[in-house]
Short mmCIF file of the C-alpha atoms (twelve columns), coordinates in Angstrom:
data_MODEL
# 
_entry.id   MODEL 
# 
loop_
_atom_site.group_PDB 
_atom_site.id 
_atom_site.type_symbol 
_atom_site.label_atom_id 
_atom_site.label_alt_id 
_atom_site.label_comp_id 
_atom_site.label_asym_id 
_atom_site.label_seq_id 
_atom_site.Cartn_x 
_atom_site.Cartn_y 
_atom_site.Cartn_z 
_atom_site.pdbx_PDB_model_num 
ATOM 1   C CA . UNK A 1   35.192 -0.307 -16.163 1 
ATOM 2   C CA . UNK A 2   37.734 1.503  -18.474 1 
ATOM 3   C CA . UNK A 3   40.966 3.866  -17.368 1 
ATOM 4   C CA . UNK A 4   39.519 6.184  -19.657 1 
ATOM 5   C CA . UNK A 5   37.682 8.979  -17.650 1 
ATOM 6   C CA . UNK A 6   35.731 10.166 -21.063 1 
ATOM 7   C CA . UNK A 7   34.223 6.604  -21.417 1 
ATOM 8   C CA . UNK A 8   33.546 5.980  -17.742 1 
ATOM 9   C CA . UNK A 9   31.597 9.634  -18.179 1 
ATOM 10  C CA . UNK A 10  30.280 8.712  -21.194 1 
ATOM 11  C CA . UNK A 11  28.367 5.378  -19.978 1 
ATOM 12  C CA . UNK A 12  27.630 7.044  -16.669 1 
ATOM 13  C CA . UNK A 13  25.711 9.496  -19.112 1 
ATOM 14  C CA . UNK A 14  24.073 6.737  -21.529 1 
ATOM 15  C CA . UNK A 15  23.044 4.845  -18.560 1 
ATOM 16  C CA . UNK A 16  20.884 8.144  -17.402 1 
ATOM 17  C CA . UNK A 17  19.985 9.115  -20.416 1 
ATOM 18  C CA . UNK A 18  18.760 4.758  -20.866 1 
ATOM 19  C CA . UNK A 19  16.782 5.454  -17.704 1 
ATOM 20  C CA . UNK A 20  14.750 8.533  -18.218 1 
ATOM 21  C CA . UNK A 21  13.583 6.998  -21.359 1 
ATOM 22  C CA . UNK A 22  12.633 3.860  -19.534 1 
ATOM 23  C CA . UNK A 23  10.445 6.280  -17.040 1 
ATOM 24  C CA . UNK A 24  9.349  8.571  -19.821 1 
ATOM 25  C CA . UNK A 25  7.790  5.807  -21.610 1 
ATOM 26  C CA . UNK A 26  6.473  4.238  -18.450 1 
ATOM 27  C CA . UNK A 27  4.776  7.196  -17.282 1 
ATOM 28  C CA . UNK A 28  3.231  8.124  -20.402 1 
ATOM 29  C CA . UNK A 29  1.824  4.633  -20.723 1 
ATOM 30  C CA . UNK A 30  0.657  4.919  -16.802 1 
ATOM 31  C CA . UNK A 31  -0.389 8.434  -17.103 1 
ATOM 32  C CA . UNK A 32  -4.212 7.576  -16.198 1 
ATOM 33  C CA . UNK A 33  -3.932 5.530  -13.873 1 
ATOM 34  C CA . UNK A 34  -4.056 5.988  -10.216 1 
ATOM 35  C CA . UNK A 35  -0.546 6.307  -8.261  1 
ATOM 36  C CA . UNK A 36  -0.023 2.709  -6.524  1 
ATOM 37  C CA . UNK A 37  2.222  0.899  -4.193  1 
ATOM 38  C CA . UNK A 38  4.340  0.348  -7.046  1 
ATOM 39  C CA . UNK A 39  5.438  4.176  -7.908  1 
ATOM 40  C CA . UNK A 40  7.328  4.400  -4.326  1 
ATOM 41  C CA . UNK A 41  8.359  0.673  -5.039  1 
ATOM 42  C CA . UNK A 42  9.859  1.196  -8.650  1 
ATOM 43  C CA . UNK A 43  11.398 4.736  -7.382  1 
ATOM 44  C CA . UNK A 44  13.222 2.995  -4.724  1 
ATOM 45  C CA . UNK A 45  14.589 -0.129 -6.527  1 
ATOM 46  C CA . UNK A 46  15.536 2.649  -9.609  1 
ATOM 47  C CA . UNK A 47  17.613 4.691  -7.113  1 
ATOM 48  C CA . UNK A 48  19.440 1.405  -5.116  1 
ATOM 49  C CA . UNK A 49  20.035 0.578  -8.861  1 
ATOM 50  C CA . UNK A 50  21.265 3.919  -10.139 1 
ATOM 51  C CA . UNK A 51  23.674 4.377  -7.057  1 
ATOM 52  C CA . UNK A 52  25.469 0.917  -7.836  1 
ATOM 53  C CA . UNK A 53  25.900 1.119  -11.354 1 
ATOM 54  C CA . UNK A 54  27.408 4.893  -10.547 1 
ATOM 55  C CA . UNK A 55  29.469 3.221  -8.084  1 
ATOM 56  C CA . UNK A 56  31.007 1.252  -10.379 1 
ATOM 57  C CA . UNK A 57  31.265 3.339  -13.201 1 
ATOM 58  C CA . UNK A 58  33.075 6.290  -11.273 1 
ATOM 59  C CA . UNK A 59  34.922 4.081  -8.716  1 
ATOM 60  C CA . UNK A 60  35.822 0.257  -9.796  1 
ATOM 61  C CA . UNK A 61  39.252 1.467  -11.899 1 
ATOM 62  C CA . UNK A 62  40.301 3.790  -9.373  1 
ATOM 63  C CA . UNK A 63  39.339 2.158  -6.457  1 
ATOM 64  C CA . UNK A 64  41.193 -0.948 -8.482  1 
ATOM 65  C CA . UNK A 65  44.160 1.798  -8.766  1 
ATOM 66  C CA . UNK A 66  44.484 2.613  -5.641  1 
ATOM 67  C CA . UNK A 67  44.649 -1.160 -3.698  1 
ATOM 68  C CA . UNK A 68  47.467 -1.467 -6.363  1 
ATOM 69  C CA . UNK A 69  49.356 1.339  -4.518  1 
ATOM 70  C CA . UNK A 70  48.985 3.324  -7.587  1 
ATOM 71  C CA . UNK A 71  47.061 6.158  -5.274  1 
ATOM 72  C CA . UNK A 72  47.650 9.369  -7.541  1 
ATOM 73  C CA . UNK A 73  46.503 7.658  -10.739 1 
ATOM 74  C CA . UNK A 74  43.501 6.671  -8.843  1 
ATOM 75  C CA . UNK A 75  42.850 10.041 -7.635  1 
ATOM 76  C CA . UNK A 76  43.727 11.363 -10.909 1 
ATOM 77  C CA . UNK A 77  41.233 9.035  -12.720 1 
ATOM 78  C CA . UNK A 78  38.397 9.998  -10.826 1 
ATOM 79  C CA . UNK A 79  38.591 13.607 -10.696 1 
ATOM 80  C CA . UNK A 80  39.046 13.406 -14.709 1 
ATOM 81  C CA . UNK A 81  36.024 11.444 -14.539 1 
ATOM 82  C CA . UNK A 82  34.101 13.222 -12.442 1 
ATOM 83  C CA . UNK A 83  35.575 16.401 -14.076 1 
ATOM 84  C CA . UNK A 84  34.146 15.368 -17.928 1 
ATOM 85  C CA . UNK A 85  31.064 13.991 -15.937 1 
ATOM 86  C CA . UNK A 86  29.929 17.497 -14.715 1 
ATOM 87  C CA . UNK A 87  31.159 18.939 -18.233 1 
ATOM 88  C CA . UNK A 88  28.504 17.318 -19.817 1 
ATOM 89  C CA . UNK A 89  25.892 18.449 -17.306 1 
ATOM 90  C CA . UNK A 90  26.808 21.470 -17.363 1 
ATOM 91  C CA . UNK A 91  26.633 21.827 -21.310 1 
ATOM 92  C CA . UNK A 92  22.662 19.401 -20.737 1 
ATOM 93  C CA . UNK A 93  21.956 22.132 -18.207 1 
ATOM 94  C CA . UNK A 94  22.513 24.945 -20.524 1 
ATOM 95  C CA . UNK A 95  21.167 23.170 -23.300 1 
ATOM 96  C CA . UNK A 96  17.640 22.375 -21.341 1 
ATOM 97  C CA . UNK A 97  17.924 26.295 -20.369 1 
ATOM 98  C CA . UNK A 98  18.354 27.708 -23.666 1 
ATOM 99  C CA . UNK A 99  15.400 25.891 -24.949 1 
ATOM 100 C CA . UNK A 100 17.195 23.988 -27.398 1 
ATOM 101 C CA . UNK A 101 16.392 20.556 -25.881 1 
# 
């Protein structure tokens, strides 16, 4: 990925944001029909898939830093991107709690 923690925390973002509109239009277009094997089934491959691309987005660069020997820019990196990362859920949380999405 990038060694800019805004962009890392921005994809990580559109890439949630990408899937909740994938399962918002799948479950209003399966909304009648009977839960199958496949709910479990798409749930699980969804999550395995989530956790990966995650994984990469938050740690390839600094995990990249840090087998360079470059340890405090890796740490550095990921708290930064983990620190914008929350600052945008926090401001979605607030947002979804005020009403105003």
């Amino acid at each position: 990925m990038s060694k800019n923690p805004l962009i890392n925390a921005l994809s990580a973002s559109a890439y949630i944001v990408l899937v909740v509109l994938i399962m918002n239009f799948l479950s209003s277009n399966l909304r009648d029909k009977p839960d199958t094997f496949g709910a479990p089934l798409i749930f699980l491959l969804m999550f395995t898939l989530s956790a990966a691309v995650m994984g990469y987005l938050f740690l390839y660069q600094p995990f990249q830093l840090f087998i360079e020997g470059k340890k405090k820019e890796a740490v550095s990196l990921f708290v930064k991107t983990m620190g914008i990362f929350a600052a945008f859920t926090a401001v979605v949380l607030i947002l979804l709690l005020s009403g105003l999405i």
